[in-house]
C-alpha positions, 0 to 999 in steps of 0.5 A: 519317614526320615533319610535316618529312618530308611537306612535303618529299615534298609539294614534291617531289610538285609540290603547292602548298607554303603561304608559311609551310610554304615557309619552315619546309622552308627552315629545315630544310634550314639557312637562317636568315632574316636581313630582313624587308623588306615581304612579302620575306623574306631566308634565308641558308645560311652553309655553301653561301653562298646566299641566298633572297629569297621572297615569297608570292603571297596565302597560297602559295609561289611556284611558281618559288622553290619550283623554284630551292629543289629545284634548289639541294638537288640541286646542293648535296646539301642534307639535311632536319635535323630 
């Protein structure tokens, strides 16, 4: 199982994802970071036309963004690229 593979299965399993593990499985899933504004970063994937605005909560992913993002990958069938 790929380090990619077990956050994804961590995000699933409804652990607490880290703001920079939050991130990396965003881009995994094909978004690519397009603004920094402050603490809010802005990720964007072309094929579905969806854009993310994410922000940390002290070093964590917030647990509602962390849930639209599953939601999103249900709805769009999104697969994990490694």
């Amino acid at each position: 199982m790929t380090r990619l593979a077990k956050l994804y299965r961590k995000m699933l399993d409804k652990r607490g994802l880290t703001f920079a593990e939050f991130c990396r499985l965003l881009e995994a899933f094909g978004y690519v970071q397009v603004r920094t504004r402050g603490s809010h970063l802005a990720f964007r994937n072309a094929a579905i036309g969806d854009t993310r605005i994410v922000q940390p909560r002290g070093k964590d992913a917030k647990p509602y963004q962390v849930e639209q993002f599953l939601d999103i990958i249900e709805a769009y069938g999104l697969t994990l690229s490694d």
